[in-house]
Every structure is written in structure tokens, then in C-alpha cells.
N, C-alpha and C positions, 0 to 999 in steps of 0.2 A: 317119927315125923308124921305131920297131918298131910294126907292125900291133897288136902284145898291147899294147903302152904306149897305142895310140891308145884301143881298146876297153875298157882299162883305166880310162883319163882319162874316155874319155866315160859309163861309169854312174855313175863319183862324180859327175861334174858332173851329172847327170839325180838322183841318190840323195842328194847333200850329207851324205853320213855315212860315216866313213873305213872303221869298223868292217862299215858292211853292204855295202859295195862291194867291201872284202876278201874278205867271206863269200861274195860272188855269184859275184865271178871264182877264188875258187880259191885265193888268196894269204893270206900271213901280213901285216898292217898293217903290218909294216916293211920289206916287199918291195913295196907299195904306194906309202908312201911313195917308195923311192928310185926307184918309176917313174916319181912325178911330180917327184921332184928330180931325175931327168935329161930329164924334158921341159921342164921353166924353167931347165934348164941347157941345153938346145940354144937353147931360144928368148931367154936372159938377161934374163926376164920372169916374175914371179911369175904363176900361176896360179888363186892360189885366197887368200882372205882367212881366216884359221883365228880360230876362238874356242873356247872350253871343249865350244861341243855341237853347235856346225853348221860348213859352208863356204861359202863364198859366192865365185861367180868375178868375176876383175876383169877389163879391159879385154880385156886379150892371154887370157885363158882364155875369155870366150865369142867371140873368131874364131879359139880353136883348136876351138873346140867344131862351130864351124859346120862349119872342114875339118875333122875327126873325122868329121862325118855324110857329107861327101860322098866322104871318100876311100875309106871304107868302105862306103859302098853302091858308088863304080864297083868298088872288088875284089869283092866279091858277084856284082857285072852281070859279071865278066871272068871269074871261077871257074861261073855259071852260062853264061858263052858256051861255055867251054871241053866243061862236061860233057853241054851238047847236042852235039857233035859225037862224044861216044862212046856204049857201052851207057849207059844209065840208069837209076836205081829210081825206080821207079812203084807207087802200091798204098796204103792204110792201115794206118796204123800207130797201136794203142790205148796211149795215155798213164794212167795214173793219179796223181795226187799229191794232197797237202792244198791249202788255198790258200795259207797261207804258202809252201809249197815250189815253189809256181808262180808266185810273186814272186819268192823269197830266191834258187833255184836252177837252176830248169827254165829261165829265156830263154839265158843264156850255152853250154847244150847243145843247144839247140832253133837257136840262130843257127847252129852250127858245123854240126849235123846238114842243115839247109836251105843252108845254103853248099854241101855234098858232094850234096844230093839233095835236089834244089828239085821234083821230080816227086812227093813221097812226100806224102800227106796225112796230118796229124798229126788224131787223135782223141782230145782230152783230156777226161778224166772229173774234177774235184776232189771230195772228200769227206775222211773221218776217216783221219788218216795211221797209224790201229790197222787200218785195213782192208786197209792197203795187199799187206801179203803175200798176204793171204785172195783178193784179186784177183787178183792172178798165179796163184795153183793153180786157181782157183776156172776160170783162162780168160776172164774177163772184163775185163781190161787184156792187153795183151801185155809191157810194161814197166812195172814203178810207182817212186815213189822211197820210200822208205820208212824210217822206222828199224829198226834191225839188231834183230832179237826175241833174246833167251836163246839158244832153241832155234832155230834158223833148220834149216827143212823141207831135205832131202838131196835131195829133187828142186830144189831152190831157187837160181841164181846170185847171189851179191851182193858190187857193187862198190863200197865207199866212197869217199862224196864228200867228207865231212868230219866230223872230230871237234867236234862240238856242245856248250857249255857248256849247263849245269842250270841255273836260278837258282830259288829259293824266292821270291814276289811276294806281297805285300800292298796292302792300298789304300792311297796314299797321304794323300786329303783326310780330315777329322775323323771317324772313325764309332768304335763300339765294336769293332771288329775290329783297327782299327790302335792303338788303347789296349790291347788286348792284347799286341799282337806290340812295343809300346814300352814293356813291363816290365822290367825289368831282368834278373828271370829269368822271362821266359813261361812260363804253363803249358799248354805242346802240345795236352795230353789235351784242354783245355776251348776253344780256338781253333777255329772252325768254318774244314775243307778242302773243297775242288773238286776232285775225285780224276778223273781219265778213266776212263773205264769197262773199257778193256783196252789191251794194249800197251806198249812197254818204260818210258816213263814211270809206267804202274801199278807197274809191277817197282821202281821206283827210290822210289818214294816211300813204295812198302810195306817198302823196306830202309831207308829215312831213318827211320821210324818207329819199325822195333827198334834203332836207333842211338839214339833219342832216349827207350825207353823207355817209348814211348804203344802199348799193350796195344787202348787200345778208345777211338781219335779219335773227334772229334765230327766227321763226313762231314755237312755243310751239301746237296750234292748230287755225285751220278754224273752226268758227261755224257760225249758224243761230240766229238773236237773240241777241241784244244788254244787254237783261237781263241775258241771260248767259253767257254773256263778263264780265258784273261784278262779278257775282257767280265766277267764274274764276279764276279771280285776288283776290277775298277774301280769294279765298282756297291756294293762293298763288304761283298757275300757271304762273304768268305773269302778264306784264302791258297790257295796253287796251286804246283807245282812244275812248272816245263815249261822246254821248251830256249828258252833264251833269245831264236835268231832268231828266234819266235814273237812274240816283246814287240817286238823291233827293227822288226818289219814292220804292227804292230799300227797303226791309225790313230793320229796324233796326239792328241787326244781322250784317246783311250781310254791310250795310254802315259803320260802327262800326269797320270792318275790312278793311278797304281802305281808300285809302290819294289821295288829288290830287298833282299830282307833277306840273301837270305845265294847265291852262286855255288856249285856245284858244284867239290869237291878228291877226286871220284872215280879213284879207278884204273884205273878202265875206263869210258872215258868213253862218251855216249851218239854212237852209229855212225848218221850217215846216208849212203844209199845208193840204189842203183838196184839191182830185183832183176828176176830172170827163171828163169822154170824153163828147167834145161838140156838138156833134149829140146830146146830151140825155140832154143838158140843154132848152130845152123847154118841156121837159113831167114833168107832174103836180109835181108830190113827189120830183123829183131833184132838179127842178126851186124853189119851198118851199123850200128845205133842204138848197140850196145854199144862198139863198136872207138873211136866217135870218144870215149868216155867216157874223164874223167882216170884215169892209172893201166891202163889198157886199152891 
């Protein structure tokens, strides 16, 4: 069996959603798939029970689940036996991300980074993924993940991790908000938004706007924080434009009461990434952090 098919299997089965399991490891859902149709093809045992919105494992997939944990914690214990007996990195290392992006993204790089440098202590800050650039120049992260801004800073590195779908959200249970947006032709202008206060999502909803022709929306509130854009519109505030794995990660609860009205058919779609100013990509911890990075 392939080490990536095992770590692959084992976040779906911790995650039960095809879609966000795809997004965490790196892969397109239909290279997902055939990882797990060639692991119930080695094993000639289904895996997993499918229905329209969840997975559920069956017999033979939770004792593949069990060897999934243990075979890859002994490779861990054998890759960290190996790398005590040569030079080592040692030291802190400052993180920055949102909290989504320290569910959706940051574990699958954080395991690989700690498999090669189990010495290095990671320092993660979460807060508003508009801030993320501004911490990197600012020096106050050494790495952040971030989305890719318009103008991204020339003292700036950035390496995309993936191409991000938009979705426009509304509330789903009964309020006046969702009577609006189920008009046949809604009128924009007078639908109250939940706009972010800065950052490439601003950019994107401020060009949905002259697309749709709304001169002077009705802005319900500015805030920080694309997860409390969703909270927002659950509570039935308003609509909201954010990237979708936002919603996907959003509690139960809270996804439960939102819909999306409409995906993003951008041509330049929204870029997440990991950035770092490039003075600092040759000291030892960044050049590590960076290298194991996809695409890197």
C-alpha cells in the first residue's frame, strides 16, 4: 500500500466528506476517489458507505483505519529515528493563518514539516486571513498562508496551495433576507451584505457588484474574518461572498443554516497560498518550511 493512499484514507475517514478531504490533501475528488478504489481493490472490501452528503466506514474500513494510525505513526518514529542520527533543525518557527486554514490546510503540511524536523517548534498565531500578508512584512509571522492579494508586495514569496471556489451564501431558514434572495429577479441594491473589511474577497465582491450593477448596496456590516461572515448570514443578517472552504469547515450548526445561491465562474480564481518575504528564504527554518511545500 502507498503511504499517500493510507494518509489519504485516513482524513476522509476522520473528515466523512469527499470534498473537504480532497481540499486538505491536495488532490482533485476524482484522484481521491481512485485512491480509495484502489485501496478496496487491494483489500476486495468496500470501504466506506456513500450517500448524497456524508460517508460512513464499514467493517473492513474502520481496521483499515486502525492500521492507517499505526503504520504511520511507526513511519514517523522511523523517519524521526533516522533524522536523530544526522544534523538537525531545531529553533521556532512563527506560523500565521485563519482558523479555517488551520483545519482545511495547515495539518497535511505541519505533519510532513514534523516528519523531516521533529526538533523545530511551530508558533501558530490564527486570526483574519486579510492580515495575513501584513504579517509577513510587518515580521511578525515568519510564514503565513494567505490569499494571493491583486498586488502582492515584491519583497513578498508566494506559493499556491490551491485554487479556491467563491460561493455567494445566504440564510437558509425563513427570515426576510432569504425572501429576498428567492425573488425571481432579486433586487441586489436593497438585500443587506457582510462585506470583509479588506483583502482579496473585498476585491471580488466589490467587482460582483459592478457586474450586477449595485452602485450603492445596502452593507448590513464590515467585519474581520471570513468565519464570521458566515455566522452572519446563518443568523440571518445577510448574504456574504467568501471561498467556499470556509462554509465546508464552518460548524454543523452553522452550515445547516446557509445555502449557496450562486459559485464563483471567475477567470482568475481566488489563490491560496503560503507567503514569505524573500530576504528570509535562505535562513535554515523558512528554506525547510518552504521546500516541503506542494509545488516547491
Amino acid at each position: 500500500m502507498d503511504l499517500r493512499d493510507l494518509k489519504t484514507f485516513l482524513h476522509l475517514a476522520e473528515s466523512r466528506h469527499f470534498g473537504r478531504s480532497a481540499r486538505a490533501m491536495h488532490v482533485s475528488p476524482s484522484t481521491l476517489s481512485r485512491q480509495i478504489q484502489r485501496l478496496e481493490e487491494d483489500l476486495g472490501q468496500p470501504l466506506f458507505i456513500r450517500d448524497n452528503r456524508t460517508v460512513q466506514l464499514t467493517e473492513a474500513g474502520e481496521e483499515l483505519r486502525q492500521f492507517a494510525q499505526q503504520t504511520l505513526l511507526q513511519y514517523q518514529q522511523l523517519r524521526h529515528a533516522i533524522d536523530q542520527k544526522g544534523p538537525s533543525l531545531s529553533g521556532e518557527l512563527h506560523l500565521f493563518c485563519s482558523v479555517t486554514a488551520a483545519y482545511s490546510h495547515l495539518p497535511p503540511i505541519l505533519d510532513r514539516f514534523r516528519a523531516e524536523h521533529p526538533s523545530v517548534e511551530i508558533k501558530l498565531t490564527t486570526g483574519d486571513a486579510a492580515d495575513a500578508v501584513e504579517k509577513v512584512v510587518s515580521g511578525e509571522a515568519d510564514l503565513a498562508i494567505a490569499g494571493k492579494p491583486e498586488h502582492l508586495p515584491a519583497a513578498v514569496a508566494f506559493s499556491i496551495l490551491e485554487h479556491l471556489p467563491v460561493a455567494l451564501i445566504a440564510p437558509a431558514l425563513p427570515c426576510p433576507v432569504r425572501n429576498q434572495v428567492s425573488a425571481e429577479e432579486p433586487d441586489w441594491s436593497t438585500i443587506p451584505f457582510i462585506l470583509p473589511d479588506q483583502g482579496p474577497v473585498r476585491r471580488r465582491i466589490e467587482l460582483w457588484f459592478r457586474r450586477q450593477k449595485v452602485s450603492n448596496p445596502a452593507i448590513y456590516a464590515t467585519v474581520g474574518g471570513h468565519e464570521a461572515m458566515v455566522s452572519m448570514v446563518a443568523l440571518g443578517c445577510g448574504v456574504a461572498l467568501i471561498p467556499e472552504v470556509v462554509l465546508d469547515n464552518s460548524p454543523e450548526p452553522v452550515r445547516n443554516r446557509v445555502m449557496i445561491l450562486d459559485r464563483s465562474d471567475e477567470k482568475t480564481p481566488f489563490e491560496l497560498g503560503v507567503c514569505v518575504q524573500k530576504k528570509r528564504l535562505h535562513e535554515p527554518l523558512v528554506e525547510a518550511f518552504w521546500k516541503i511545500l506542494p509545488g516547491n
